[in-house]
FIMARSE-499678 format. One record per residue (C-alpha): residue number from 1; residue in one letter; x, y, z. Coordinates in nm, 2 decimals. Example, Ala and Ser with C-alpha at 12.3 -4.5 7.8 and 13.67 -1.06 7.14 Angstrom:
2
SITE   resi   resn       c1       c2       c3
SITE      1      A     1.23    -0.45     0.78
SITE      2      S     1.37    -0.11     0.71
***
This chain:
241
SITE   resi   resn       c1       c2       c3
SITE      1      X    -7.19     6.56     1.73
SITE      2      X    -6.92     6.50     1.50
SITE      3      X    -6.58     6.51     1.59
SITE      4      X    -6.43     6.65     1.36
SITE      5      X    -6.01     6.60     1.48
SITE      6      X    -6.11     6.28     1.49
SITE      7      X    -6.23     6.24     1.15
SITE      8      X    -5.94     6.40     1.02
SITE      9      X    -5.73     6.18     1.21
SITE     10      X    -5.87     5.92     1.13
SITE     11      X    -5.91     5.96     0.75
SITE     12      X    -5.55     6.23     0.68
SITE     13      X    -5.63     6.36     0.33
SITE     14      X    -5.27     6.35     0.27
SITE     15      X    -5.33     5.96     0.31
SITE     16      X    -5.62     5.94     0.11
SITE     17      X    -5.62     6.22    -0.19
SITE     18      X    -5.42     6.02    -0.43
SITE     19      X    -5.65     5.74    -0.41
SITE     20      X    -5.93     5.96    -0.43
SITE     21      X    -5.84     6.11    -0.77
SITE     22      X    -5.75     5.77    -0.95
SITE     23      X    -6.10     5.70    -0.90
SITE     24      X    -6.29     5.62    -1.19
SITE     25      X    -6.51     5.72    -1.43
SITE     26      X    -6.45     6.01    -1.15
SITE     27      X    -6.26     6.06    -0.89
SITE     28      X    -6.43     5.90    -0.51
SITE     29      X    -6.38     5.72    -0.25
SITE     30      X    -6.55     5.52     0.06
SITE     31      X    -6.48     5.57     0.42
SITE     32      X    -6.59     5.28     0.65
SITE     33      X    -6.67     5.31     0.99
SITE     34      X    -6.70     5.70     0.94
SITE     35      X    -6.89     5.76     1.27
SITE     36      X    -6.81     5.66     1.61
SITE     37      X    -7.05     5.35     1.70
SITE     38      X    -7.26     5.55     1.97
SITE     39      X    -7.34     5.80     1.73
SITE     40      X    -7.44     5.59     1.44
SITE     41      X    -7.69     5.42     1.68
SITE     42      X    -7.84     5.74     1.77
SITE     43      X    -7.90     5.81     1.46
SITE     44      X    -8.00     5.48     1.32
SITE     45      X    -8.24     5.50     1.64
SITE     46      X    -8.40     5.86     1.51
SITE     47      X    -8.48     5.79     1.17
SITE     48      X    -8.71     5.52     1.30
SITE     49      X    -8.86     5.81     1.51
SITE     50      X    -8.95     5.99     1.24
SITE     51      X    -9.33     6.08     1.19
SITE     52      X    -9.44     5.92     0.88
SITE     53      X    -9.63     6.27     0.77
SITE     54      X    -9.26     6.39     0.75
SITE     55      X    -9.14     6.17     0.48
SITE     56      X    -9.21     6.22     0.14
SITE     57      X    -9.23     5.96    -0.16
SITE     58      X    -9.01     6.05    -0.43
SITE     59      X    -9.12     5.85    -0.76
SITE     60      X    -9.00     5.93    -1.08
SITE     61      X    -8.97     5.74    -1.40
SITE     62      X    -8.98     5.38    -1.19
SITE     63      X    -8.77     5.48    -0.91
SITE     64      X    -8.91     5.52    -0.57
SITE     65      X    -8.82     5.61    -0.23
SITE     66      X    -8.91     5.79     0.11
SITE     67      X    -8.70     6.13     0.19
SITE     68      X    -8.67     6.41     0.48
SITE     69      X    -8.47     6.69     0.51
SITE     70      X    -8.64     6.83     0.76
SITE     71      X    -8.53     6.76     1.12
SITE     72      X    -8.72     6.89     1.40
SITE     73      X    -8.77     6.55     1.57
SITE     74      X    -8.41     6.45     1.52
SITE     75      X    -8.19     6.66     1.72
SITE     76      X    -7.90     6.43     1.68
SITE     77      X    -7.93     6.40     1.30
SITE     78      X    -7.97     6.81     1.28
SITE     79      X    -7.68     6.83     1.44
SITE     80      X    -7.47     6.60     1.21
SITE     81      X    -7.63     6.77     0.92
SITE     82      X    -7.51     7.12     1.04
SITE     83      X    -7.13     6.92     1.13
SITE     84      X    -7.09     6.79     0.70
SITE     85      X    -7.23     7.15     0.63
SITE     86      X    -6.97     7.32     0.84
SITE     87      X    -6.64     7.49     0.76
SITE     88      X    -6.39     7.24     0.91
SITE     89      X    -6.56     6.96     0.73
SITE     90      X    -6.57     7.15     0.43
SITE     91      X    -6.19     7.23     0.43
SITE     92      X    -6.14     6.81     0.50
SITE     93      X    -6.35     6.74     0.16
SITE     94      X    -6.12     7.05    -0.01
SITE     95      X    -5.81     6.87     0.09
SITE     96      X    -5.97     6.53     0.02
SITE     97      X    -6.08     6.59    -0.32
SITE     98      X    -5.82     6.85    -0.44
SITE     99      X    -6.21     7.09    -0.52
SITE    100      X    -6.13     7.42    -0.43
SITE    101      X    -6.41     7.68    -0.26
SITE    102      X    -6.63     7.46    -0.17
SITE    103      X    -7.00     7.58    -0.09
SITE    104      X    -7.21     7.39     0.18
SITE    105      X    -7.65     7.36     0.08
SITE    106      X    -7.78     7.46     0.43
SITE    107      X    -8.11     7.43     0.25
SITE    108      X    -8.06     7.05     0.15
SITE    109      X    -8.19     7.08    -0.19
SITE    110      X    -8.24     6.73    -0.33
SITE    111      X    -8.06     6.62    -0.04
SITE    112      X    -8.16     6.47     0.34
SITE    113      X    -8.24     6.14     0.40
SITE    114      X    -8.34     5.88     0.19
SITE    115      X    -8.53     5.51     0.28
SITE    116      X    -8.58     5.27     0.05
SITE    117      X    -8.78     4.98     0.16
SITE    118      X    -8.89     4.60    -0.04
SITE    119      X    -8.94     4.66    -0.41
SITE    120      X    -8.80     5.05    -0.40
SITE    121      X    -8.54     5.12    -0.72
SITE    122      X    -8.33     5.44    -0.79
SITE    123      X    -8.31     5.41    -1.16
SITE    124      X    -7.99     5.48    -1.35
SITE    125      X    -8.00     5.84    -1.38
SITE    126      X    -7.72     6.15    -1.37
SITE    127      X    -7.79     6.42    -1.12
SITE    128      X    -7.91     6.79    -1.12
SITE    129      X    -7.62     6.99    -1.21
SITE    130      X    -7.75     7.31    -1.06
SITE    131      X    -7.90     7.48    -0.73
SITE    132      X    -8.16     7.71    -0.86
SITE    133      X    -8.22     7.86    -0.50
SITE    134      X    -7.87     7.91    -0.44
SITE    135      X    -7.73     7.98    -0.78
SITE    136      X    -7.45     7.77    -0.74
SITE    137      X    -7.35     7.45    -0.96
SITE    138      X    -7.32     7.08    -0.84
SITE    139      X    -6.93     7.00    -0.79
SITE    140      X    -6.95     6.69    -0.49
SITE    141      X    -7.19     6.46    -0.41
SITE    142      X    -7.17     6.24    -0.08
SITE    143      X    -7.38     5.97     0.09
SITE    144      X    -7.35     5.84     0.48
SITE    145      X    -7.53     5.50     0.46
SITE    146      X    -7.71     5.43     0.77
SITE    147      X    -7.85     5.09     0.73
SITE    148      X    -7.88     4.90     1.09
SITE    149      X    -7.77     4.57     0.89
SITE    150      X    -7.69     4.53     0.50
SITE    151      X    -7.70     4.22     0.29
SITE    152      X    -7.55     4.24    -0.07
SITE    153      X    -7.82     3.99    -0.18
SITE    154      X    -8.08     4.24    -0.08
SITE    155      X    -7.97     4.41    -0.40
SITE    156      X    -7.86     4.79    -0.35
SITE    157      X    -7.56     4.84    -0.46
SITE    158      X    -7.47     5.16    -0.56
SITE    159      X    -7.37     5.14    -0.98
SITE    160      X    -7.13     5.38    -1.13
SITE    161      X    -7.13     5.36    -1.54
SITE    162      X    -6.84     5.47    -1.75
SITE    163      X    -6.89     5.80    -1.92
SITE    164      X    -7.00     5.64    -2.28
SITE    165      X    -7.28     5.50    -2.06
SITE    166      X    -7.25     5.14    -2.18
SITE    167      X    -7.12     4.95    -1.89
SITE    168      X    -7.11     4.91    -1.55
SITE    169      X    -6.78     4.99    -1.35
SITE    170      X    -6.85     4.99    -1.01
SITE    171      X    -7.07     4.84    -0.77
SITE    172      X    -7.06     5.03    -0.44
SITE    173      X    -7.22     4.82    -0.15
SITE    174      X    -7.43     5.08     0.12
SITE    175      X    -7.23     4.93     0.39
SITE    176      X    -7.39     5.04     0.70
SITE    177      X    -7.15     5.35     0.87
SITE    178      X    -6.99     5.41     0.50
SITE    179      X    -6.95     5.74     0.37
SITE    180      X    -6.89     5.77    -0.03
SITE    181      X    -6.78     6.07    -0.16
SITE    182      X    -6.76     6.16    -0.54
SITE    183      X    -6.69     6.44    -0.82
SITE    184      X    -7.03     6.54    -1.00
SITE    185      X    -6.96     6.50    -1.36
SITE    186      X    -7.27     6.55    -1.65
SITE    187      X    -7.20     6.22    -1.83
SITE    188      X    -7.18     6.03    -1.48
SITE    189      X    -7.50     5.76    -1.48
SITE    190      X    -7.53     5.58    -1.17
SITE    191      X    -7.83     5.45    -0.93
SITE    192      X    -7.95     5.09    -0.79
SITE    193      X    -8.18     4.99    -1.07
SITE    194      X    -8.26     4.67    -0.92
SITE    195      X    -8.56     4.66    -0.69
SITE    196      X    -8.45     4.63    -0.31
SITE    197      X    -8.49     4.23    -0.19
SITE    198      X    -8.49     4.33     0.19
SITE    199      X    -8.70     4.15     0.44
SITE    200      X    -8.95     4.35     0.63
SITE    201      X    -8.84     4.61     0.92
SITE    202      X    -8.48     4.68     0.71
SITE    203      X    -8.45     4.92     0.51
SITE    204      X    -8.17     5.11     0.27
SITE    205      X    -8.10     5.45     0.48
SITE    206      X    -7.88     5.70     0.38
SITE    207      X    -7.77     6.08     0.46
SITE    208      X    -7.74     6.32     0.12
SITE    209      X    -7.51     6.62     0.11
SITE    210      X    -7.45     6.83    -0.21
SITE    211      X    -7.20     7.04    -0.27
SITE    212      X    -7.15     7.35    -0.48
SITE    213      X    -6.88     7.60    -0.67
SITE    214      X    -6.96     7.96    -0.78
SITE    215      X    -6.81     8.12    -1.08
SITE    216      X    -7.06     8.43    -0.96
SITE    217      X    -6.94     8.77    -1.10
SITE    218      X    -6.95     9.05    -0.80
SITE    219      X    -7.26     9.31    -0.88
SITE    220      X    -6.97     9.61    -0.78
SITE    221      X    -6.61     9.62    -0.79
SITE    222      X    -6.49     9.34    -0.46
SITE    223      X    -6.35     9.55    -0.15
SITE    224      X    -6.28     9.47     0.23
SITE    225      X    -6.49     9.69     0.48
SITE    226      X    -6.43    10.05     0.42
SITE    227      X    -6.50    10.24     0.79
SITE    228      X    -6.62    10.53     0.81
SITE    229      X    -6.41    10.87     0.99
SITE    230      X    -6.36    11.18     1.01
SITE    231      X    -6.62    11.50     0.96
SITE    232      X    -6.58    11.51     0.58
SITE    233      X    -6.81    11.22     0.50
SITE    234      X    -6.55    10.97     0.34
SITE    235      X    -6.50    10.62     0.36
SITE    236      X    -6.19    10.59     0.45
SITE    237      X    -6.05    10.39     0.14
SITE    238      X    -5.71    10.17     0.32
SITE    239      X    -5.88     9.89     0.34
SITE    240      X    -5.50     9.68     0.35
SITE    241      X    -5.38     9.84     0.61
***
């Protein structure tokens, strides 16, 4: 389990915000050694668990990669899952990020893990803006690389273009036990174009987590609870008081 005072302990938005929003092309930021050491072995140590009818190939125009979001073996992931989805490490992204209202995806659209082994590629690409299931549009992406051991010759790197799409900026390495964290923005291209150079049994692992806004409209005027009293059939309508 995460814990949570520790993280934000650790990492004090009020230490980290600034930095976060000079970022560029958009604002983000990388936290090393985001989870305590036991847990990131437990979890390195599950995703080799994993059934191999549980993981599904994503390939699309040249990339390629395994992905789950589904966690029944894992106890130990579904539980760090349901920790980034939950309120207190919502409020530390808020404060982190200066995003306001925040929506967790409990559903992991998109999101989960993802293993890329020898030869896989995420092609330059900009992301889904949008949550059909939930109706809610993209406002934060972050990634937990869990890698047991990372070269930077094995290729890999994270790439974030400038917004006119014509040059690389940044090169973010998945340093094992990092957790990036970045503003979705339409024009932002990024990926690991080059195919992965890892020896046999390693592997690029990673934990996905979107996150949403809502500029929903209500269906009916917003109240608090109305209650029920008296014999006369009304609601009783002082709901601030």
């Amino acid at each position: 389990m995460i814990d949570i005072d520790l993280i934000t302990s650790k990492y004090k938005p009020k230490d980290y915000a600034l930095d976060y929003s000079m970022g560029t092309p958009v604002p983000w930021i990388a936290f090393d050694d985001f989870l305590p050491e036991d847990l990131l072995t437990t979890v390195q140590k599950e995703i080799d668990l994993i059934p191999g009818h549980i993981w599904t190939k994503f390939t699309r125009n040249g990339s390629s990669m395994l992905e789950c979001n589904t966690f029944k073996y894992s106890p130990n992931i579904r539980e760090l899952v349901l920790n980034l989805n939950s309120g207190e490490f919502v409020t530390w992204l808020e404060n982190i990020t200066g995003l306001k209202k925040i929506i967790p995806d409990p559903l992991l659209i998109g999101a989960g893990l993802m293993r890329c082994g020898n030869g896989h590629s995420l092609k330059l690409h900009t992301d889904f803006n949008w949550n059909e299931q939930l109706r809610l549009n993209r406002s934060l992406s972050a990634i937990l690389y869990l890698s047991k051991e990372w070269d930077p010759d094995w290729q890999g790197s994270l790439e974030f273009w400038d917004l006119d799409r014509k040059a690389c900026v940044h090169k973010i390495e998945p340093k094992p036990n990092r957790l990036l964290v970045w503003n979705y923005h339409d024009l932002l291209v990024h990926g690991h174009p080059n195919p992965i150079q890892c020896p046999e049994g390693s592997s690029r692992d990673g934990l996905r987590m979107f996150y949403f806004t809502s500029n929903a409209t209500p269906v009916n005027p917003p109240h608090r609870s109305l209650y029920w009293f008296g014999d006369n059939g009304a609601y009783d309508i002082r709901e601030n008081q």
